[in-house]
C-alpha positions as a printed NumPy array, in Angstrom:
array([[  0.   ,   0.   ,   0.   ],
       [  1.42 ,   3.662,   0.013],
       [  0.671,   5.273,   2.717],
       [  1.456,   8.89 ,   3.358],
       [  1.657,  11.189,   6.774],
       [  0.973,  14.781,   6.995],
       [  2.625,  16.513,   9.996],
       [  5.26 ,  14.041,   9.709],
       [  7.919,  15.924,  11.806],
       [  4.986,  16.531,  14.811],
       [  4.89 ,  14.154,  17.54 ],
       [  2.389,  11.819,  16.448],
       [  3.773,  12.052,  13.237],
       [  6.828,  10.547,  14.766],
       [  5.077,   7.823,  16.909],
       [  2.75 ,   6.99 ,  13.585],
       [  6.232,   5.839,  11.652],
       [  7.299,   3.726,  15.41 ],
       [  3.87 ,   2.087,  15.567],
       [  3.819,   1.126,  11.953],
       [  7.01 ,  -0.589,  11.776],
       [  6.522,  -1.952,  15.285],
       [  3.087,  -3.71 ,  13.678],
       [  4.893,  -4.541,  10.388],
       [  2.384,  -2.517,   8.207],
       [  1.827,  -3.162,   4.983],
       [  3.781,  -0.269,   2.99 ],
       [  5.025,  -0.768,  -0.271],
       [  5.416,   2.862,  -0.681],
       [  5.841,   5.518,   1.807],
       [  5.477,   9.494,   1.601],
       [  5.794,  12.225,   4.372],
       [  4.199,  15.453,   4.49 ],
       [  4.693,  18.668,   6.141],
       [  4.793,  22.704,   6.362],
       [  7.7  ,  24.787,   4.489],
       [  9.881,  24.964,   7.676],
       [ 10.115,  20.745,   7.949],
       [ 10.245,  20.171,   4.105],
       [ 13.407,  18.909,   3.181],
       [ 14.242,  17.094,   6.379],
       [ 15.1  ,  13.372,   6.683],
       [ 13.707,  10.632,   8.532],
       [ 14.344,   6.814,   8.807],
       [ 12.2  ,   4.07 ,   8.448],
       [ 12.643,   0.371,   8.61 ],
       [ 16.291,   1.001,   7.206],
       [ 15.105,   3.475,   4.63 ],
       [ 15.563,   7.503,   4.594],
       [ 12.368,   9.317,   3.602],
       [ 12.42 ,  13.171,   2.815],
       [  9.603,  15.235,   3.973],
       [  7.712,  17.129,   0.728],
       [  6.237,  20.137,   1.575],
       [  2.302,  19.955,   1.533],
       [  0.384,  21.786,  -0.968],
       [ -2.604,  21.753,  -3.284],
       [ -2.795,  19.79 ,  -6.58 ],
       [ -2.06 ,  16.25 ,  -6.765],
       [  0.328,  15.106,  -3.827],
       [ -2.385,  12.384,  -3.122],
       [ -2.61 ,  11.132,  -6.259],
       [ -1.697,   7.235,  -5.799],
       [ -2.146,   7.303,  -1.668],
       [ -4.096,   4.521,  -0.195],
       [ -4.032,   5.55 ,   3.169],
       [ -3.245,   9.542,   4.551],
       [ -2.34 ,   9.541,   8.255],
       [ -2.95 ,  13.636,   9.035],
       [ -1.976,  14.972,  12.331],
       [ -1.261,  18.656,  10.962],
       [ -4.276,  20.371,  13.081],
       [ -7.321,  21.252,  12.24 ],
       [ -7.002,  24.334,  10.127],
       [ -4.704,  22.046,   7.486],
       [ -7.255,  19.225,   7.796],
       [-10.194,  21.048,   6.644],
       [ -8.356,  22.893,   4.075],
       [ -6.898,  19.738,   2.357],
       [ -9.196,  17.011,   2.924],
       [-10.777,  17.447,  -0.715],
       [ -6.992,  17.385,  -2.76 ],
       [ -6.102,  14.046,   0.142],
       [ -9.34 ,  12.334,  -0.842],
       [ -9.907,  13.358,  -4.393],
       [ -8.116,  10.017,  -6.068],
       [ -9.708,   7.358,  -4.033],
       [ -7.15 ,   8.022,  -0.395],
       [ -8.906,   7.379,   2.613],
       [ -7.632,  10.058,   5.449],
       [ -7.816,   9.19 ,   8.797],
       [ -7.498,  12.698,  10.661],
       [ -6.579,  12.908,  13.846],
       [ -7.717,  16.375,  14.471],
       [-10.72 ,  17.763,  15.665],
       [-11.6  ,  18.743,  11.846],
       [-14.285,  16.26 ,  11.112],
       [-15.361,  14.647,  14.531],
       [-18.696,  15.924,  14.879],
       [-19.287,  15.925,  11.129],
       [-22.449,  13.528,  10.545],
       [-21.469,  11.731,   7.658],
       [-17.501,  11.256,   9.422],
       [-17.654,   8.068,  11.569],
       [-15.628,   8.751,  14.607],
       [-13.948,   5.179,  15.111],
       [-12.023,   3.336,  18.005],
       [-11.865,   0.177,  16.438],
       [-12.463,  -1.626,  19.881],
       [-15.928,  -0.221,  19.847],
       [-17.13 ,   0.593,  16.651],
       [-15.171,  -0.595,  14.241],
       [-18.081,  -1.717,  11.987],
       [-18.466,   2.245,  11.737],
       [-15.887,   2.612,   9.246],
       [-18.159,   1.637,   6.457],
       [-20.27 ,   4.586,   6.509],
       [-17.021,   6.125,   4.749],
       [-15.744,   3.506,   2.463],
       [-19.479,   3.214,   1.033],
       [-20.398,   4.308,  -2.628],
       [-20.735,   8.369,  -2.265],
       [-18.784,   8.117,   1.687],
       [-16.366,  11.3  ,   2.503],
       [-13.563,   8.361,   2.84 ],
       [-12.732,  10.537,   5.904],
       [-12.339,   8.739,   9.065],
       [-12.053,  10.817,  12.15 ],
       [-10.076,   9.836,  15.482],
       [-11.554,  10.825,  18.437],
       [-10.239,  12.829,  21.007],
       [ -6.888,  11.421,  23.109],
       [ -8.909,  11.88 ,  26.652],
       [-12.426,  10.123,  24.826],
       [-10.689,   6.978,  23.651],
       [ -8.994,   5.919,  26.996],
       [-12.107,   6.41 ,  28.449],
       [-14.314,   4.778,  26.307],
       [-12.45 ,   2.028,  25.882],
       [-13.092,   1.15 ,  29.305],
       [-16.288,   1.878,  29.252],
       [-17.266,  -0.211,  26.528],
       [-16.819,  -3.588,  29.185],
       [-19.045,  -2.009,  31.501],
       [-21.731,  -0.971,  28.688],
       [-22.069,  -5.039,  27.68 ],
       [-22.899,  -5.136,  31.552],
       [-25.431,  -2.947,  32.439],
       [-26.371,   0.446,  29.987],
       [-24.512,   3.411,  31.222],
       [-26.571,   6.312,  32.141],
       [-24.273,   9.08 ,  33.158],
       [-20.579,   9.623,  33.567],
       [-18.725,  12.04 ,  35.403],
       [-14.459,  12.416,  34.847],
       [-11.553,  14.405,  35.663],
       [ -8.721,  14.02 ,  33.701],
       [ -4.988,  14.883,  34.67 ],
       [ -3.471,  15.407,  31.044],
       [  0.558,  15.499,  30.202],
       [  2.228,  17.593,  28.475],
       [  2.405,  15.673,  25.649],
       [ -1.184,  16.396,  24.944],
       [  0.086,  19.697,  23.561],
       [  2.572,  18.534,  21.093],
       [  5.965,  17.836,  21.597],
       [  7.295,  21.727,  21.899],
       [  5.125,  21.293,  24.931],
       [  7.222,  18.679,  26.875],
       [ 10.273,  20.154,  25.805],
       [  8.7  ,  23.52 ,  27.728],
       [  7.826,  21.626,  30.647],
       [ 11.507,  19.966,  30.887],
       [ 12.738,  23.669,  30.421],
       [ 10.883,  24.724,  33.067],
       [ 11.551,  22.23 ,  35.628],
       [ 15.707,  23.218,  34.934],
       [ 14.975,  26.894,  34.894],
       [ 13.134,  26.42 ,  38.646],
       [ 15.358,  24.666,  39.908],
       [ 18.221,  26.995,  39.219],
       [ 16.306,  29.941,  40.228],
       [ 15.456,  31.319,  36.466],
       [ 12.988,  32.925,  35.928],
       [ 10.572,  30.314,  34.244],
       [  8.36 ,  31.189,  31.058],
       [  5.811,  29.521,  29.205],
       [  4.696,  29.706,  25.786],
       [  2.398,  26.764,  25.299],
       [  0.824,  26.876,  28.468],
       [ -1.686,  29.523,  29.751],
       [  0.998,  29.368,  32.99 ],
       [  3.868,  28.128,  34.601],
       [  3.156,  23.961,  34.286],
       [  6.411,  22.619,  36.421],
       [  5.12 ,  22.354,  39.944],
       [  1.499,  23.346,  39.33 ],
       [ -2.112,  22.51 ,  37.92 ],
       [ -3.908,  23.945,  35.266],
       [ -7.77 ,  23.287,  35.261],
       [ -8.185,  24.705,  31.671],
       [ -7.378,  22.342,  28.45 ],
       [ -8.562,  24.623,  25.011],
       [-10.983,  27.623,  25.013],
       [-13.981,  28.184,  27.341],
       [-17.41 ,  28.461,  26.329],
       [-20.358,  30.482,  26.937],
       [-21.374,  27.544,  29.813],
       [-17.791,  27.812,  31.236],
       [-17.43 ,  24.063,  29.971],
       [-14.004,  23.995,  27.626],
       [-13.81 ,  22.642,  24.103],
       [-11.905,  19.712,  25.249],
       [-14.65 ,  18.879,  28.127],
       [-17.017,  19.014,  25.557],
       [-15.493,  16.87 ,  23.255],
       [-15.353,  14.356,  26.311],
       [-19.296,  14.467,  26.181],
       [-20.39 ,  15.105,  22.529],
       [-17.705,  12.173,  21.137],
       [-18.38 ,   9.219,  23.586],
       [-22.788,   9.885,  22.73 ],
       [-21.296,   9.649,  18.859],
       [-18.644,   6.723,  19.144],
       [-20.692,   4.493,  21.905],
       [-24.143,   5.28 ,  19.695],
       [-25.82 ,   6.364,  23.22 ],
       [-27.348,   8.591,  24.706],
       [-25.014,   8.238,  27.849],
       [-24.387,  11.841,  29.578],
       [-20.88 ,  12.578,  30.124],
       [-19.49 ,  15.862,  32.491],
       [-16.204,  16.332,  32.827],
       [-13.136,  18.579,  34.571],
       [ -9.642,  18.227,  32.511],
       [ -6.628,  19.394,  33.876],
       [ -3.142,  19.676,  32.935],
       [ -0.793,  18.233,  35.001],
       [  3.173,  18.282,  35.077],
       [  3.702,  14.83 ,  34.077],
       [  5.572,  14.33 ,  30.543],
       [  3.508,  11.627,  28.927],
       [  0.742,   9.838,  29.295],
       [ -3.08 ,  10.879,  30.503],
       [ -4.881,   9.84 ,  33.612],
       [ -8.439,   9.855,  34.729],
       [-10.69 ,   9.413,  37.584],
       [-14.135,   8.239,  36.029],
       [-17.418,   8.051,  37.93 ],
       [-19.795,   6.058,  36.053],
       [-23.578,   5.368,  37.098],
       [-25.196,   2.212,  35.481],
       [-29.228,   1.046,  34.654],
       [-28.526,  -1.72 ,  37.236],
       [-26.265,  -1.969,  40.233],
       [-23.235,  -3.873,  39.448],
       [-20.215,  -5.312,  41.803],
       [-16.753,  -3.892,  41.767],
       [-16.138,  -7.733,  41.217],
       [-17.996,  -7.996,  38.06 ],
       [-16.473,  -4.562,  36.593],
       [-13.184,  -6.156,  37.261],
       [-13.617,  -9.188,  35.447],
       [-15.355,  -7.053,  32.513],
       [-12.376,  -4.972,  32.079],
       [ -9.775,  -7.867,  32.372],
       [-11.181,  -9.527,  29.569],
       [-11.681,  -6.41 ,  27.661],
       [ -9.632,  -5.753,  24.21 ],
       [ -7.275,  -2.965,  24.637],
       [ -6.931,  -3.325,  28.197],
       [ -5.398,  -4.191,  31.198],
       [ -5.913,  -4.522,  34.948],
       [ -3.871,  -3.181,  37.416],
       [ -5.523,  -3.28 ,  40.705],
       [ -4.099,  -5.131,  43.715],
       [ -4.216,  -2.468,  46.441],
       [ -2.085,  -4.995,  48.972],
       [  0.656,  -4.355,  46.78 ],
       [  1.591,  -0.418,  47.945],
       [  5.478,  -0.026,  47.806],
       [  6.634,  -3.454,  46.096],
       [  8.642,  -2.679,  42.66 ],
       [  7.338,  -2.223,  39.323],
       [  7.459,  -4.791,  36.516],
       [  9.61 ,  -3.183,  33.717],
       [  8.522,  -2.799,  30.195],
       [ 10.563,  -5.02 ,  28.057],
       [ 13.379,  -3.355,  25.99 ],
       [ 12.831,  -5.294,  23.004],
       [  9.323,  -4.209,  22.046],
       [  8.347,  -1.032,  24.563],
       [  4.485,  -1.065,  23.003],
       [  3.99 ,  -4.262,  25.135],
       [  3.644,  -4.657,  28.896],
       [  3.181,  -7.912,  30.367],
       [  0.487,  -6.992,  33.473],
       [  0.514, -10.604,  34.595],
       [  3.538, -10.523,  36.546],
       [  2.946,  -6.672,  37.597],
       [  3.49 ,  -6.243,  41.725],
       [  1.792,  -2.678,  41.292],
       [ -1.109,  -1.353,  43.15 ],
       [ -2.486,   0.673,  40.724],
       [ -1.432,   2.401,  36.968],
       [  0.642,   5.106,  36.927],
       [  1.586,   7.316,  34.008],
       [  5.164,   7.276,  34.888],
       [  5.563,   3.425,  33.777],
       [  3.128,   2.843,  31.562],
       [  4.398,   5.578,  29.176],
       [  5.165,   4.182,  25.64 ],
       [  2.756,   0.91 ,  25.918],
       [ -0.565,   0.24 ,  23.672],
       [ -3.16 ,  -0.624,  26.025],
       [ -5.267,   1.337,  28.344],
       [ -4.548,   0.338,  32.427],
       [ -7.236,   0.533,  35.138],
       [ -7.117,   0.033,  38.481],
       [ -9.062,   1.373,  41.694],
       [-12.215,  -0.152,  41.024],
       [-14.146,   0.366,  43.748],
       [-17.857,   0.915,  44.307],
       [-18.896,   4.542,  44.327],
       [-20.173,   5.705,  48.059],
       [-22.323,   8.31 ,  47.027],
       [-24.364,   6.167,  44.415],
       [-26.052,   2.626,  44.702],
       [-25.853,   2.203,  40.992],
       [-22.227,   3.824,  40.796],
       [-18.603,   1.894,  39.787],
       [-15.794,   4.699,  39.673],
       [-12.345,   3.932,  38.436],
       [ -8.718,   5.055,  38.033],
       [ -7.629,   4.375,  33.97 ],
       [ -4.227,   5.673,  32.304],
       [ -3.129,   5.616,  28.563],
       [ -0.54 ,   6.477,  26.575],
       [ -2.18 ,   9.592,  24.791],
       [  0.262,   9.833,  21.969],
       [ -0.297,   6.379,  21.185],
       [ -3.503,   4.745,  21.932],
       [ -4.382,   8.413,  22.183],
       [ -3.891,   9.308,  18.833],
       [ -1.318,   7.126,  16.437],
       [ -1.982,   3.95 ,  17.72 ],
       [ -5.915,   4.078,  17.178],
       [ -5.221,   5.527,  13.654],
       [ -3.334,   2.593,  12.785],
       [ -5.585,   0.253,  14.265],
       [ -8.119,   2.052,  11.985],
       [ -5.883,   1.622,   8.946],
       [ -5.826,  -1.872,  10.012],
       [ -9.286,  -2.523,  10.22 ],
       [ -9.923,  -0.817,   6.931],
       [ -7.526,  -3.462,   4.779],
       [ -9.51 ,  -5.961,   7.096],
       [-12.545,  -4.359,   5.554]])
């Protein structure tokens, strides 16, 4: 197949060109895309150098399969018709087309079967991937949906760095040296100072004081889980390099055990239990150097998931399951994911995947 990435030099760009190789794609022929300033620079894959071509309009797609784009939004909408115009299906990972009606929003785990709607006779042949903080959550949520319906959700997320781009962790890192050597410290990508602090605000509030990314949380899972489940959430950046955590509340039809949640989740695809509470202070099991997208959770002596050590891995962790106090039909839970892979390049593969499947 040839496959082509736009925002090649970005960092899910970067990951997109691990994970293939990693999963042994199917590429016959590869092109990368990006803006004037990364034209021209080099990068290698599975033993072979690749230039970057600068994106612009005509017919750069012209003989693409498959168009990974993780340029932002602005670039999405404005090239979508000269990516799909010869047949390419694009798989955008911004928040372009996610709320477009005739887009399916996919994570394969859950509706995979959704990908049709753009592959049919007269389809967009755009497929849109959700948002990083929606697919670790719904992903776990799916398990507990084949259980009982889900009526109402409520989440806080504690978001990385990385969830603004990679000039974002490199401004974190910066400002951890500069405050520790009594600089002054400056931000650019954050609305403050992110080393040693908080900041309740991911994107742009709205007129209801909600954010865009808060309602993305709520408006995405209704489309991607086909339900009318109610979703309010609180997301938060947090000074941790990689890697997004949440604390999710969810209230079901029916009353179901923490027991029975547990079990749902361990057999769940895409995830992995880490919940054993008795464990506090023993040492962590450590990813294996030979393929860092895999973590073996059998042997884990963790309590509980922690974005420090699960950084780099495909699957979504979850662990302090526990029956909610305040509600007799309540389950809340403790899930972390990697949010530049499963987040964003790893679902778009898995999409690509399911599409050749298809």
């Amino acid at each position: 197949m040839t496959i082509a990435i736009v925002g090649a030099s970005g960092a899910v760009g970067q990951e997109l060109l691990t994970i293939l190789a990693q999963r042994q794609f199917p590429i016959t022929q590869l092109r990368l895309f990006g803006s004037a300033r990364s034209a021209g620079t080099t990068y290698t894959f599975c033993g072979k150098e690749y230039t970057v071509e600068e994106l612009c309009h005509g017919d750069l797609f012209k003989g693409v399969d498959i168009a990974f784009v993780s340029a932002g939004g602005s670039v999405s909408k404005e090239y979508a018709e000269d990516i799909t115009r010869y047949g390419a299906i694009m798989i955008d990972n911004s928040s372009a087309f996610r709320m477009d009606e005739h887009v399916p929003l996919v994570v394969p785990e859950l509706n995979a079967d959704d990908i049709a709607q753009a592959l049919q006779e007269g389809g967009k042949r755009i497929i849109a991937n959700p948002n990083c903080t929606t697919i670790i959550m719904a992903v776990c949520l799916k398990a507990i949906e084949e259980l009982s319906h889900i009526k109402r959700v409520h989440v806080s997320s504690y978001q990385s760095a990385s969830g603004a781009g990679a000039s974002a962790m490199a401004e974190l890192e910066e400002q951890y040296r500069q405050a520790i050597n009594g600089e002054e410290v400056k931000h650019q990508k954050f609305a403050y100072q992110l080393a040693y602090n908080l900041i309740p605000q991911i994107d742009v509030f709205g007129d209801d004081d909600y954010t865009k990314e808060e309602l993305k949380m709520y408006h995405e899972t209704r489309k991607i889980m086909h339900s009318d489940i109610a979703v309010s959430a609180t997301c938060v950046r947090v000074p941790s390099l990689r890697a997004h955590s949440e604390a999710v509340w969810v209230e079901t039809t029916e009353p179901l055990t923490p027991e029975q949640v547990r079990n749902a989740l361990a057999n769940a695809e895409g995830v992995q239990v880490i919940d054993n509470p008795a464990n506090l202070g023993k040492p962590f099991l450590e990813i294996s150097e030979e393929d860092n997208s895999k973590f073996n959770i059998q042997h884990s002596k963790f309590p509980y998931p922690m974005p420090l050590y699960l950084s780099g891995t495909d699957d979504v962790y979850v662990g302090r399951i526990r029956k909610d106090l305040a509600n007799e039909n309540g389950i809340t839970f403790w899930c972390v994911g990697d949010q530049i892979r499963k987040g964003a390049a790893l679902n778009a593969v898995q999409i690509a995947e399911k599409i050749i499947k298809h």
